[in-house]
C-alpha positions in Angstrom: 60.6 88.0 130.1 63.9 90.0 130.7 66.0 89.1 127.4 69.6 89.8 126.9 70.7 90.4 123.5 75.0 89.6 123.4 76.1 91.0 119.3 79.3 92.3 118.5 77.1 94.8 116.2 74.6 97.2 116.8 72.6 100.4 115.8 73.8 103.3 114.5 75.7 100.4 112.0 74.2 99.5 108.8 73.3 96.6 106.7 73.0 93.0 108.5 74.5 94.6 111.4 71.7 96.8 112.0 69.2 93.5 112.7 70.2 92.9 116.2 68.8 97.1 116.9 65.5 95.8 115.0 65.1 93.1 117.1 65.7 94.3 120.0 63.4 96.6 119.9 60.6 94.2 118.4 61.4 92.5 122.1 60.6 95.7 123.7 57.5 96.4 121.8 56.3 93.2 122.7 56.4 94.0 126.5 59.9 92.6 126.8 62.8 94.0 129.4 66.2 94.4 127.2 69.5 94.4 128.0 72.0 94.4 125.3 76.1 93.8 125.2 77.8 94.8 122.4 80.8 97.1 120.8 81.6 100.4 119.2 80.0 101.1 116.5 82.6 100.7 113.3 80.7 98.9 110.1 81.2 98.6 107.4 84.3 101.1 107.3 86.5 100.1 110.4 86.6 103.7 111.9 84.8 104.5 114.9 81.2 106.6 114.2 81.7 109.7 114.5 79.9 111.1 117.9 81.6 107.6 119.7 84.6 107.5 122.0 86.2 104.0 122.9 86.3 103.2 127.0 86.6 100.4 128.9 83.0 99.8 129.2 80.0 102.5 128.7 76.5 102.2 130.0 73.7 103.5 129.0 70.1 103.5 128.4 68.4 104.0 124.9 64.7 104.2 124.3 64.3 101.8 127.4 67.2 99.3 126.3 70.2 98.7 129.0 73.2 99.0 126.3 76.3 98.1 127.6 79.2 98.6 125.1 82.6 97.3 125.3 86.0 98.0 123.0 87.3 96.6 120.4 89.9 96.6 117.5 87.9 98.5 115.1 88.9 97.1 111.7 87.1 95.7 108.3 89.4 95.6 105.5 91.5 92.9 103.7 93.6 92.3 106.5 93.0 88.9 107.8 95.2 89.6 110.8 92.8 92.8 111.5 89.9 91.4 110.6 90.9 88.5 113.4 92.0 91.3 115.5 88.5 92.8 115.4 86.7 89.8 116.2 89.0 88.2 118.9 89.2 91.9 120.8 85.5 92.6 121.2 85.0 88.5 122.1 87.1 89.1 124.8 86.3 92.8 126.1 82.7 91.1 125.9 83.9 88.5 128.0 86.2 90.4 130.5 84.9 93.8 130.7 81.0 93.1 131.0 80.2 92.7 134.3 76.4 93.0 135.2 75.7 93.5 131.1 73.5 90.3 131.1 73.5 89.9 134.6 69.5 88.6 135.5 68.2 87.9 132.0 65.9 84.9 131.7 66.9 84.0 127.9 69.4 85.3 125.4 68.9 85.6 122.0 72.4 85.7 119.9 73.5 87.0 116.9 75.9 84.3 115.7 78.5 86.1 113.9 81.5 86.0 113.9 82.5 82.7 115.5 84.6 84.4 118.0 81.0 85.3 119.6 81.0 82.0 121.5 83.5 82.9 124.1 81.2 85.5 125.7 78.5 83.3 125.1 79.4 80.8 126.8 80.6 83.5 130.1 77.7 85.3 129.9 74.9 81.5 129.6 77.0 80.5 132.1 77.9 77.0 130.2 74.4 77.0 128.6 73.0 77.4 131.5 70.8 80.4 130.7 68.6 79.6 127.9 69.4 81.1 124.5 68.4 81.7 120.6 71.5 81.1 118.3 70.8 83.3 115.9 73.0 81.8 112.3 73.7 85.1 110.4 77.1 83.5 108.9 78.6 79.7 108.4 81.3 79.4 109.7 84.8 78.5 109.0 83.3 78.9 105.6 82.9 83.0 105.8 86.5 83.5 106.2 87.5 80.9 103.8 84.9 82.5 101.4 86.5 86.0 101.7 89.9 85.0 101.2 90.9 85.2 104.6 91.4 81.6 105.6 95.2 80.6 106.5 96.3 77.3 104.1 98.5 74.5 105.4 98.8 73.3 108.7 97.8 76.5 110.3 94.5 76.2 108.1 93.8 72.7 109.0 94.3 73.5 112.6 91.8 76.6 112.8 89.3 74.4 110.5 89.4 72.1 113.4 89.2 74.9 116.0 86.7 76.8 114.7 84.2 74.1 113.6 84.7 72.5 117.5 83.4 76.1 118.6 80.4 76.3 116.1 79.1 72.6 117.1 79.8 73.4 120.9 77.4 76.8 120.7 74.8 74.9 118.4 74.8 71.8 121.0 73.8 74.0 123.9 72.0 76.6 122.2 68.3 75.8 123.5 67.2 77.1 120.0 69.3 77.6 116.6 67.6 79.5 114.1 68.4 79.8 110.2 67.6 82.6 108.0 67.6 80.3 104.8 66.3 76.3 104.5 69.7 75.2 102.7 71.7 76.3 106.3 69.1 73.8 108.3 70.6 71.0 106.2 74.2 72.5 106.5 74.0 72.5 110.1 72.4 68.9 110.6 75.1 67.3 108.4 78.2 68.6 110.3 76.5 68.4 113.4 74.7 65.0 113.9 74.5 65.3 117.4 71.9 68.4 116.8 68.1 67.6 117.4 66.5 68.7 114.3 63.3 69.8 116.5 65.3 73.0 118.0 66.6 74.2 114.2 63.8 76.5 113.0 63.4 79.1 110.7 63.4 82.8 111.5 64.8 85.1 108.2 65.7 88.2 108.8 63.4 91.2 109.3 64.8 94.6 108.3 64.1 98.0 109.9 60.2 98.9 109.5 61.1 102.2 110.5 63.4 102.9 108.3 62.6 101.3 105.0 58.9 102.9 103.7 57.5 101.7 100.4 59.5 104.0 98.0 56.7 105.3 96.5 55.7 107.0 99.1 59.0 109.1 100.0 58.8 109.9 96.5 55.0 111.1 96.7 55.9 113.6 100.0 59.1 114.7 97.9 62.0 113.0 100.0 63.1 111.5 96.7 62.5 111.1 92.8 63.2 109.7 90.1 65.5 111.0 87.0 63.0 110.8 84.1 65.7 110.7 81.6 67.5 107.6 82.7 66.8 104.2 84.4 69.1 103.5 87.3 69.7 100.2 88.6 71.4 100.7 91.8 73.6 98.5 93.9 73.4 99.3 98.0 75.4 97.9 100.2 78.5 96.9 100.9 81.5 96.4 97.8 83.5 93.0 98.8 84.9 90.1 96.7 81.8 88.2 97.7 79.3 90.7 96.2 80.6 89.6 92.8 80.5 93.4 91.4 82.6 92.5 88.5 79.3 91.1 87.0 77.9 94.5 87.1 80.8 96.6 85.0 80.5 93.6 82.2 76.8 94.6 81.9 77.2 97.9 81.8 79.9 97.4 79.2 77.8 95.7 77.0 74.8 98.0 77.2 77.0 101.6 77.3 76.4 102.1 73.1 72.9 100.0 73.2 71.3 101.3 75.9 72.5 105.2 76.5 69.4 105.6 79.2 70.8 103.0 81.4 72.6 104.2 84.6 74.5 102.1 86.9 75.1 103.6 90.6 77.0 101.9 93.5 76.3 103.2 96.7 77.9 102.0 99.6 81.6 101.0 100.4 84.0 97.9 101.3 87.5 96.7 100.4 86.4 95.9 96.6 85.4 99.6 96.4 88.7 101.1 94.9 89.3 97.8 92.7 86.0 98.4 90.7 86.5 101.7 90.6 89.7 101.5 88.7 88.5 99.1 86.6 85.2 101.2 85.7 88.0 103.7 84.7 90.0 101.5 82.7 86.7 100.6 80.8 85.7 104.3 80.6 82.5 103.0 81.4 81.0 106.6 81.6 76.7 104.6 82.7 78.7 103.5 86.2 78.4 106.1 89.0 80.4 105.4 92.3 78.5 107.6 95.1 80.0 106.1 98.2 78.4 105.3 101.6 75.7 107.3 102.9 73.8 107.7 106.3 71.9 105.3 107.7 68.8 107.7 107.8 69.4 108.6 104.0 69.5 105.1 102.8 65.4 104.7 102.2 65.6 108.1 99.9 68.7 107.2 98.1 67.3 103.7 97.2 63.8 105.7 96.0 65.8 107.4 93.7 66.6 103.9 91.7 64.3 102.5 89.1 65.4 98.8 90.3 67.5 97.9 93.3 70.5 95.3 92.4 71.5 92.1 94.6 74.5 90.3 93.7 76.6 87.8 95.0 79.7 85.6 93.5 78.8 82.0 92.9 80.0 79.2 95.1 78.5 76.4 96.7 78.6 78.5 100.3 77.2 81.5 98.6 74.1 79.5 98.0 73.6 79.0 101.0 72.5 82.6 101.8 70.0 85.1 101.9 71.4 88.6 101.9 69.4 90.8 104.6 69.3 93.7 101.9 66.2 91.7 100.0 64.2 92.2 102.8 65.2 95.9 103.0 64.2 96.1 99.1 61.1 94.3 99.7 60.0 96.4 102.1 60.8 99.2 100.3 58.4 98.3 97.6 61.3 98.4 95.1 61.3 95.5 91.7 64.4 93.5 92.2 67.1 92.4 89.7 69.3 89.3 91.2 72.8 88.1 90.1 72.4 85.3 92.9 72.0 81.6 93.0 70.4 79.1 95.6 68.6 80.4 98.5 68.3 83.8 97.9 67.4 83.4 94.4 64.8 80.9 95.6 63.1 84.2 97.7 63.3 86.5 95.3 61.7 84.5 92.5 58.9 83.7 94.8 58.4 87.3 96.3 57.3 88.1 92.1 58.9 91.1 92.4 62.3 90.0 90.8 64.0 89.4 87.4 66.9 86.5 88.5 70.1 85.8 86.5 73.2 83.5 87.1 75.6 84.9 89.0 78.7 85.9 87.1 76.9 85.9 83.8 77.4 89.7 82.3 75.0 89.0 79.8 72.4 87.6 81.4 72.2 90.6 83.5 72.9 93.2 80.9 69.1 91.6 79.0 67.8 91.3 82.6 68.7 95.1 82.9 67.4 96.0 79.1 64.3 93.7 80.3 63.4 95.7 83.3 63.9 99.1 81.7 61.3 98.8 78.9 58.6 97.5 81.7 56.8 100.9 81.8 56.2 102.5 85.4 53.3 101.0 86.4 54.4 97.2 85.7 57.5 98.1 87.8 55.7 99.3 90.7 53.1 96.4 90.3 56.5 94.2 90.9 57.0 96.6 94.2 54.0 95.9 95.5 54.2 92.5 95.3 57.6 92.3 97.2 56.0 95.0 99.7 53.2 92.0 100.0 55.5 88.9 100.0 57.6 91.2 103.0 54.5 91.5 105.5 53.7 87.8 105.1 57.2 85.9 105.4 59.6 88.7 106.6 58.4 91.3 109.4 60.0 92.3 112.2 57.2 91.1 114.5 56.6 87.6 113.5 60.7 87.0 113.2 60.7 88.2 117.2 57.4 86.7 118.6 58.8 83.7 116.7 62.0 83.9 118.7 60.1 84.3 121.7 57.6 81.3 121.8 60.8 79.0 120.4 62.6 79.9 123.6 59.3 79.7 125.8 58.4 76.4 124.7 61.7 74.7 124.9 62.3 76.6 128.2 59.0 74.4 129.1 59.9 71.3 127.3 57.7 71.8 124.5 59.2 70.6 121.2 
């Protein structure tokens, strides 16, 4: 099958926007021709990679994938008119300047965020006419209202009513919709009646296999260690509003004079970044370490350096609705878990056994999760990596999530639901 793959993110970028470079190649390695439309390369900072000049359209081919990438307004911050700007500008370079991209392909598969994705979508399916996987990453308007972005009065209500016509338009001709958590499925089939609950399935997200390697293992061959005289929990990822961060400088107040051996490192960046960072100041909480973003390559060794890998999220009835891709990242890295997270995601880590789960927002819940974790000895904490590493390879991997993709499209293509 010759499958286009139309996402406003792609590899080198980190984080959820690395999963349509995982998939992609999964399509690939199963025998697959790929074609791929996409942008420049700019999360989670905004700036062009270094190594990446803008044009009007660039072709190329990498490791046997057409790559066609078009430009964009390269922008994540605060801004909600550059945020916008980023999304509208790619949706309509993908639209205008992408001739041939997708030209031939027998099914698309469609990483469904942001919203703004459905103008090219509907160019390059030609109306729906070319079969395609919605892929659901985000819900939509509910993201932007989430982050704070979302205009109020009038102009609110009319871009609520805009943006939810778009989402039920794309979901309506999709030929599949996939969800990467159960309480989405629901979501979806409630504002969208008109759906056929036999073409929603579910298809979490994979990370990269190539990438994330049980830690133990990078730390056997010497690509990373642990410090013997501390236990680091470490956050990875990106540092929004919706990460709920706050949570994490109440724990480590309350554990700074209890618990001297207990490190706290951020790694990563966003528009929250400088925020915490003043307010870990203002604290003088001296356990907090801020080490910025690193390199995509580095990110397995850096993570192998943490006794326990944090995910955290703010609470609200949306937010529950998600599964962040980094627990499969963490999973797969063989890494215990500790989760500031409600809902769905708290639902997956509690059943991988490899996770210690709080409220989110509750300081001290997570400081005695944190206390908790650190006097398991080493073995019981890599018994708990093992068993996400375990619960990873039977629910999560990359080559299930594509071959399930695959016979989705195939047997709709072929009428069978």
């Amino acid at each position: 099958m010759k499958l286009g793959v139309l996402s406003q993110w792609f590899d080198p970028e980190t984080g959820p926007a690395a999963l349509p470079g995982v998939f992609s190649r999964e399509f690939m390695a199963a025998g697959h021709e790929v074609s791929v439309l996409t942008g420049f390369p700019n999360y989670p900072n905004g700036e062009i990679y270094p190594g990446f000049r803008q044009r009007l359209r660039h072709r190329s081919n990498v490791d046997g994938i057409d790559l066609t990438r078009v430009p964009l307004y390269a922008s994540h911050n605060s801004s909600a008119i550059r945020r916008i700007a980023n999304y509208t500008s790619f949706a309509a370079s993908a639209t205008l300047l992408s001739r041939g991209a997708l030209a031939g392909v027998d099914a698309m598969w469609v990483y469904n965020s942001p919203v703004t994705i459905g103008l090219p979508l509907r160019w390059h399916s030609h109306g729906g006419g070319v079969p395609y996987f919605l892929h659901v990453q985000d819900v939509w308007p509910d993201s932007l209202i989430e982050s704070g972005m979302f205009p109020g009065g009038a102009v609110g209500k009319i871009a609520d009513n805009v943006i939810r016509r778009m989402v039920r338009a794309a979901e309506r001709r999709a030929t599949v919709v996939g969800v990467i958590s159960q309480g989405v499925r629901e979501l979806i089939l409630e504002r969208n009646p008109r759906l056929d609950p036999a073409k929603i399935v579910y298809v979490p997200n994979p990370t990269d296999e190539t990438l994330f390697v049980p830690a133990p293992e990078l730390r056997r061959q010497g690509f990373s260690e642990l410090d013997q005289d501390h236990f680091t929990l470490m956050y990875m990822g990106a540092i929004g509003d919706v990460q709920g961060l706050e949570t994490l400088l109440d724990a480590a107040q309350i554990l700074m004079g209890s618990a001297p051996h207990v490190r706290f490192e951020l790694v990563g960046d966003g528009i929250a970044r400088d925020r915490l960072e003043r307010e870990a100041a203002i604290r003088q909480l001296d356990n907090v370490v801020f080490r910025g973003r690193v390199a995509k390559d580095d990110v397995p060794a850096v993570m192998a350096s943490s006794d326990a890998q944090l995910v955290s999220l703010a609470d609200s009835p949306f937010l529950r609705l998600t599964t962040p891709s980094k627990i499969s990242s963490i999973l797969a890295s063989e890494i215990p878990v500790i989760g500031a997270i409600a809902g769905d995601g708290a639902a997956t880590l509690l059943a991988s056994g490899a996770a210690f789960v709080v409220d989110p927002g509750d300081g001290e819940a997570l400081a005695d999760a944190v206390e908790r974790m650190a006097r398991l000895s080493t073995s019981d904490r890599e018994r708990m990596g093992r068993r996400g590493r375990e619960f990873y390879e039977e629910n999560f991997s990359a080559a299930a999530a594509a071959e399930k993709i695959v016979s989705s499209l195939r047997g709709s293509m072929h009428g069978d639901k």
